[in-house]
C-alpha positions in Angstrom: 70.2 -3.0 -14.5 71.2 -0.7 -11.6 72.1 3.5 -13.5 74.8 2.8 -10.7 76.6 0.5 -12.9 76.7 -2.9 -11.4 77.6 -5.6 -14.1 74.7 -7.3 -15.0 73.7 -10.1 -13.1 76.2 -9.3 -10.3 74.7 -11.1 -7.0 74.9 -8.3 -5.1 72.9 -6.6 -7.5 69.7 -4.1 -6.6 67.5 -7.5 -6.2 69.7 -8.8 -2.7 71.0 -5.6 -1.0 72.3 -7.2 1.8 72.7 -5.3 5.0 76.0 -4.8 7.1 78.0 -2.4 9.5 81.2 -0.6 8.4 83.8 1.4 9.1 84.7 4.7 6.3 88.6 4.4 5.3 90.6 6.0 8.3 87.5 6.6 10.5 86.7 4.5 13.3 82.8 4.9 13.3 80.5 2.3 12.5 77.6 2.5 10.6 75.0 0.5 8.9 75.7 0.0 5.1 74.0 -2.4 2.2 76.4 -4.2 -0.3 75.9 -2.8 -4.2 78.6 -4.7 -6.1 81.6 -4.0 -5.3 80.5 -1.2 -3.3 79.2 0.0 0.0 75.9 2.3 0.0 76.3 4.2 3.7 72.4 3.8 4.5 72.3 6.0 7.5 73.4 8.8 5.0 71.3 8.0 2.4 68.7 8.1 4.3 69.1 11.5 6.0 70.0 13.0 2.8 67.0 12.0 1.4 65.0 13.2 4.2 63.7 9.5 4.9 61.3 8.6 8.1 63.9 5.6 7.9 67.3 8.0 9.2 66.7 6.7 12.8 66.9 3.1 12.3 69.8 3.1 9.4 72.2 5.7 11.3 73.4 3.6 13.8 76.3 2.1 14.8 74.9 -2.0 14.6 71.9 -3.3 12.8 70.2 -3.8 16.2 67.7 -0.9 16.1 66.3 -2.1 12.3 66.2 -5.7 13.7 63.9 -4.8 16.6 61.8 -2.8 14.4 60.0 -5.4 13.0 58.8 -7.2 9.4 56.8 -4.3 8.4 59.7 -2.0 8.4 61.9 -4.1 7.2 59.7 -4.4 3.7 59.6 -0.6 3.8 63.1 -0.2 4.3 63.9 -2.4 1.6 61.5 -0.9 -1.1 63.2 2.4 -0.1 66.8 1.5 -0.3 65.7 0.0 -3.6 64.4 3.0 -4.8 67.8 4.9 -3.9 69.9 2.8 -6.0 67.7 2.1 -9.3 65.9 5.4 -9.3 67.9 7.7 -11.7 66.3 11.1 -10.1 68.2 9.9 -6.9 71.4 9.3 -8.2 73.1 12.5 -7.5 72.3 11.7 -3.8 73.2 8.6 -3.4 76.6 8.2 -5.9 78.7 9.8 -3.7 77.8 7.9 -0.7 79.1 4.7 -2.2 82.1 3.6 -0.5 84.3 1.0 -2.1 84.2 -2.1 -0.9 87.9 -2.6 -0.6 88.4 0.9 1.3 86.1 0.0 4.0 86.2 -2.5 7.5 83.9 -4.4 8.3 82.6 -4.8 11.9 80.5 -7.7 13.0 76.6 -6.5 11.9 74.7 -7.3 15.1 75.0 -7.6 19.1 74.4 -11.1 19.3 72.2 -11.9 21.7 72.4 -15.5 22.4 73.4 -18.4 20.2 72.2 -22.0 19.5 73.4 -24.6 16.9 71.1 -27.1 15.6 72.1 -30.7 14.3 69.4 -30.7 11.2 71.3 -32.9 8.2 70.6 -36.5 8.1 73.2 -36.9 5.5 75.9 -35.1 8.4 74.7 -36.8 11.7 73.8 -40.4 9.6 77.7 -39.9 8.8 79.0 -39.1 12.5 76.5 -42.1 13.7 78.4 -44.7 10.9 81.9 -43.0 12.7 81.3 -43.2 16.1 78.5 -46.1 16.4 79.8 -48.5 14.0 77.3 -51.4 15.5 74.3 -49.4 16.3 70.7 -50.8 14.7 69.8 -46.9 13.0 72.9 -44.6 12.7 70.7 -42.2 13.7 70.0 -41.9 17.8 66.2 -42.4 18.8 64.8 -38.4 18.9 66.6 -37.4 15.8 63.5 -38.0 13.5 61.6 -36.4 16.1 62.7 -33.4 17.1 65.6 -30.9 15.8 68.8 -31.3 18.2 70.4 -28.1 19.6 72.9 -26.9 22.1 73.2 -23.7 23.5 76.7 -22.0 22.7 78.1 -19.0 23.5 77.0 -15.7 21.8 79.9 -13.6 23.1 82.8 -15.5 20.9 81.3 -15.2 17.4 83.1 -13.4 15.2 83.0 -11.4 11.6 85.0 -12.7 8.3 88.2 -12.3 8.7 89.3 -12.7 12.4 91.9 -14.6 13.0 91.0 -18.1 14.9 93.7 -19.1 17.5 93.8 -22.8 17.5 92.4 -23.5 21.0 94.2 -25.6 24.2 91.9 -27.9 26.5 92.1 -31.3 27.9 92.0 -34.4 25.3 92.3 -37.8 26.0 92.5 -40.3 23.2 91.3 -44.0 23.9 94.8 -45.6 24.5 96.1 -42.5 26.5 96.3 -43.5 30.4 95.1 -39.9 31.5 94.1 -36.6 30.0 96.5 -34.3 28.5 96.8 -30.5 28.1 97.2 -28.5 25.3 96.3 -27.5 21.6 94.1 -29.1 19.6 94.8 -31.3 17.6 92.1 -32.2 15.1 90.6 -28.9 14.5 87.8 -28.8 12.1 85.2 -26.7 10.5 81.4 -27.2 10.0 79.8 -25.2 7.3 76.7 -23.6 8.1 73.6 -21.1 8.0 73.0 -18.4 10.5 69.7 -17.2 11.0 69.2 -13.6 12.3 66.2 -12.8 14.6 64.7 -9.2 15.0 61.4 -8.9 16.5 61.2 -10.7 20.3 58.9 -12.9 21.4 57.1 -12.8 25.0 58.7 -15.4 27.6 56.3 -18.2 28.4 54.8 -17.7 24.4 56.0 -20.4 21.9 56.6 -18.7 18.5 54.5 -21.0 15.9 55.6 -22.5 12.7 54.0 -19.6 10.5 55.6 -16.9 12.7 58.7 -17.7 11.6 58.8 -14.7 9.0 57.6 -12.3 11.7 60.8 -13.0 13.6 63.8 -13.8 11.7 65.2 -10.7 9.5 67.7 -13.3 7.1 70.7 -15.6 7.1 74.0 -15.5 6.6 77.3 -18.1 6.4 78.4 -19.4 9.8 81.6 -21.6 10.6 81.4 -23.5 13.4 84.9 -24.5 14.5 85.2 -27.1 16.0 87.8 -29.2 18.1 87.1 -32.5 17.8 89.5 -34.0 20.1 88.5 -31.7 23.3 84.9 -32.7 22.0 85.2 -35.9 22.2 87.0 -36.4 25.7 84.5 -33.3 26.8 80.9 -34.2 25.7 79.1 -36.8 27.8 77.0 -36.6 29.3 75.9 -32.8 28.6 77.3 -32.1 24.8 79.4 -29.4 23.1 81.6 -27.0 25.2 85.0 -26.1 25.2 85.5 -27.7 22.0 83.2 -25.3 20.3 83.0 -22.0 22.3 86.2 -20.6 21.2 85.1 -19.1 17.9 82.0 -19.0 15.7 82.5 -17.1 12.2 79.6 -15.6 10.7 79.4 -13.4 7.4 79.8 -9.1 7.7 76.8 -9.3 5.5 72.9 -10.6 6.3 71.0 -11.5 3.3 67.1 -10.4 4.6 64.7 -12.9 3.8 63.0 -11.0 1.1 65.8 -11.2 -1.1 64.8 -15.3 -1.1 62.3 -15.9 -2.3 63.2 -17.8 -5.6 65.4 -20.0 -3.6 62.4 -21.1 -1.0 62.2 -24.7 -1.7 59.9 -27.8 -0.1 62.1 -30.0 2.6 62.8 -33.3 2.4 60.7 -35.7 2.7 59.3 -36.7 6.2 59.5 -40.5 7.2 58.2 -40.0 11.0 54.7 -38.5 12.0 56.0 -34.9 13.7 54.1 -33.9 16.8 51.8 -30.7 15.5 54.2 -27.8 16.7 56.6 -29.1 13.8 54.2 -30.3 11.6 54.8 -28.1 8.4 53.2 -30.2 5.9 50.4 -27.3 5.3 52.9 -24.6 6.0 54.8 -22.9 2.9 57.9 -24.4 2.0 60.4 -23.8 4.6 63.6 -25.2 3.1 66.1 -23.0 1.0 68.0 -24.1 -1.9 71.2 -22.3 -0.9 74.5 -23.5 -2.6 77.4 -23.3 -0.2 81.6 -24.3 -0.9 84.3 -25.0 1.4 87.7 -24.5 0.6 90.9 -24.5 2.3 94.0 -22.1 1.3 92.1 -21.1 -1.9 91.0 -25.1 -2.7 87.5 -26.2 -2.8 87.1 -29.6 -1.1 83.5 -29.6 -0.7 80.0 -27.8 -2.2 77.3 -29.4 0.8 73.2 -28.4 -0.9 71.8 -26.9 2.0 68.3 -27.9 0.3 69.1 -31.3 1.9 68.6 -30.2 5.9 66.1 -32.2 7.4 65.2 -29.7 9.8 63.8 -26.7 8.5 64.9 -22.9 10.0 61.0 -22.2 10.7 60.8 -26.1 12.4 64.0 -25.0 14.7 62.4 -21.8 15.2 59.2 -23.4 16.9 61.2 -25.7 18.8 64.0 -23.4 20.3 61.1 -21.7 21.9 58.3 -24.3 22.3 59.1 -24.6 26.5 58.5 -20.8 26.4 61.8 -19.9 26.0 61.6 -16.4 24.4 63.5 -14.4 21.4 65.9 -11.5 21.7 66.6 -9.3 19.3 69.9 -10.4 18.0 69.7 -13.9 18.8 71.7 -16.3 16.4 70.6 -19.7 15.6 72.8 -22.2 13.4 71.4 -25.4 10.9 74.3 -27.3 12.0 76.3 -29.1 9.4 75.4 -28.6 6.3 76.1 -32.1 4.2 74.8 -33.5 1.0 74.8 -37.4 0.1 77.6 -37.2 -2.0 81.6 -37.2 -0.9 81.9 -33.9 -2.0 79.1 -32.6 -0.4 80.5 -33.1 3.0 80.5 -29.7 5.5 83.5 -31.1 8.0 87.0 -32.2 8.1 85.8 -35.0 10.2 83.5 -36.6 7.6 85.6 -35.2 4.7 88.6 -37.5 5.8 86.0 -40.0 7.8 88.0 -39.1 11.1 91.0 -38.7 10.0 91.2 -42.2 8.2 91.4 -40.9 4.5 93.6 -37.6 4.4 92.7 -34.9 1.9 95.2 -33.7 -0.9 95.5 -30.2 -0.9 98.2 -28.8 -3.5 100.0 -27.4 -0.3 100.2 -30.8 1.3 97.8 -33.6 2.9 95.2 -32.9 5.7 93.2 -34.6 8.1 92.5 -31.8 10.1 93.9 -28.3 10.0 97.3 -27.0 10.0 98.0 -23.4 11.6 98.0 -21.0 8.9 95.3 -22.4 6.8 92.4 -19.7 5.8 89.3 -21.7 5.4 86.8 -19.8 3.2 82.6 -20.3 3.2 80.5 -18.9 0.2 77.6 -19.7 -1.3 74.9 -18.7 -3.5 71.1 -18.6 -4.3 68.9 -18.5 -6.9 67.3 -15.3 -7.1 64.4 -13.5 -9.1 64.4 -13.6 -12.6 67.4 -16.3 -13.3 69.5 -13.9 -11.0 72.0 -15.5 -8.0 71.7 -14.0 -4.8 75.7 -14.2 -3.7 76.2 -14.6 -0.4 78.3 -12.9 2.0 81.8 -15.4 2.3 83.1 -16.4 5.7 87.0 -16.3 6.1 88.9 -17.5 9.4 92.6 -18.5 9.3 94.4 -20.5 12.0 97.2 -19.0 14.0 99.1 -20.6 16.5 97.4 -21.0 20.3 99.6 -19.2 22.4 
């Protein structure tokens, strides 16, 4: 247990120390900060109180400089902020640079750089095949065993917990309409997902390989990717997801680094194609994560999707978002894509939730197919950590208000 009184077995307990970027009550600076309980350690201070070599990476205004830095300091960094908050000789330092959490804002922890979302549960796109292909052979389409599917979206509307979404306007055309029509979306919908974080680059023209993965991505985090299903739909062929998705992408205020899992690592499903050898990971470490995530709607849990379930592993989408050659950036964003378990209630989306729209969910505020303006859709999740611990993770929150 932490001497700086954190309940045991809280999951934001001295074995996660996730990191983040806030604002001090009634201060508009921005600094880097790692979650304690219920509290908010300002790193940057920390560190230059404690005269650490690590002051010029934690006292910024963004997580980008400790990102770029690479695996090695992120280890070091971690076994020192550790130290600061278990270490009794240091708590005289450090105490009175614990903000709490409910005094603080919290910005958006990154510059992202760009943004893809994968397509990586069988369970989710086996379910959107049954939907939309009703008399196809395999529900499944041709590459999908083969190779993890991906769009690239747009880095420069995702946003931290707690933004407001405004439902979006676009064209939509349903099959019996005559013509397109203009204006809100109708069937707007969430997709629960995992973010991963990348900090070191990669050279263009230089594929990063399946055991790099570690050397390049700094940790994870929730991700909402809304979604309007009926732009999508009229929008999509023949080049994919656009307007229908770019409008807003939640993600966490807080990234769990990638040391903090390593109790939850977990083996991947098993393959039932031969994979070309770039995604081969059969004599790789396990590359899938047993992460626990829920979904609920105006404080109402309709769904808890196993992310241990993806098909696709992060390190697998890793290699192939840059097998052409197509290099990293620090800050770049990379999403699993639905997360969806076998089960009903494992479902990550509205559209699978209600099978398009057929079978409306009862909420105790009323029936939904898709969401209402004013609903707050919530993401959280957790891990197992070391030592029977849970490694919480940092909730996503986004509520719907009106398109203008």
């Amino acid at each position: 247990m932490s001497p700086f009184e954190v309940p045991e077995g809280d999951p934001f307990g001295p074995h996660h120390l996730p990191y983040g970027v806030f604002s001090p009550a009634g201060s508009p600076e921005r600094t880097v900060g790692v979650r304690l309980g219920d509290r908010v350690l300002d790193a940057g201070a920390a560190a230059a109180a404690l005269g650490s070599p690590y002051h010029a990476l934690l006292a910024r205004p963004t997580l980008g400089p400790l990102l770029a830095a690479g695996r090695t300091a992120w280890s070091d960094v971690r076994r020192a902020l550790t130290a600061w908050v278990t270490v009794p000789a240091h708590r005289e330092v450090i105490e009175p640079l614990l903000h709490p959490l409910s005094s603080v804002t919290l910005r958006l922890p990154f510059e992202v750089a760009d943004y893809v979302d994968f397509y990586s549960s069988e369970h989710h796109a086996r379910n959107v095949g049954r939907m939309f292909r009703p008399d196809a052979t395999d529900s499944l389409t041709p590459n999908w065993k083969h190779l993890p599917i991906g769009y690239h979206g747009r880095a420069g509307t995702v946003v931290v917990s707690g933004t407001d979404v405004v439902r979006p306007s676009g064209q939509r055309k349903a099959p019996a309409d005559p013509a397109p029509l203009f204006g809100p979306s109708v069937r707007l919908d969430i997709e629960a997902e995992v973010g991963f974080v990348v900090g070191a680059p990669s050279e263009r023209g230089r594929p990063v390989a399946l055991g790099d993965f570690r050397d390049h991505v700094f940790g994870l985090c929730l991700l909402n990717d809304w979604s309007a299903r009926d732009i999508q739909a009229w929008e999509y062929v023949p080049l994919g997801p656009f307007l229908g998705k770019s409008f807003a992408t939640s993600v966490a205020a807080w990234i769990t680094p990638l040391d903090a899992l390593e109790a939850a690592r977990t083996a991947p499903p098993e393959r039932t194609h031969p994979l070309l050898p770039y995604l081969d990971d059969a004599e790789e470490e396990p590359g899938g994560y047993d992460l626990r995530l829920s979904v609920a709607v105006n404080g109402h849990v309709i769904s808890e999707p196993p992310f241990s379930t993806m098909y696709w592993t992060a390190a697998q989408q890793l290699a192939h978002l840059t097998v052409n050659g197509a290099s990293l950036r620090t800050g770049d964003l990379y999403a699993s894509g639905t997360v969806s378990g076998p089960g009903e209630r494992e479902r990550g989306s509205l559209l699978e939730l209600t099978w398009n729209g057929r079978d409306p969910l009862a909420l105790p505020d009323g029936e939904r197919t898709f969401l209402a303006d004013g609903d707050v859709v919530t993401l959280s999740g957790w891990a197992p950590g070391p030592d029977g611990l849970r490694v919480g993770l940092g909730e996503v929150v986004g509520r719907i208000v009106a398109a203008d």
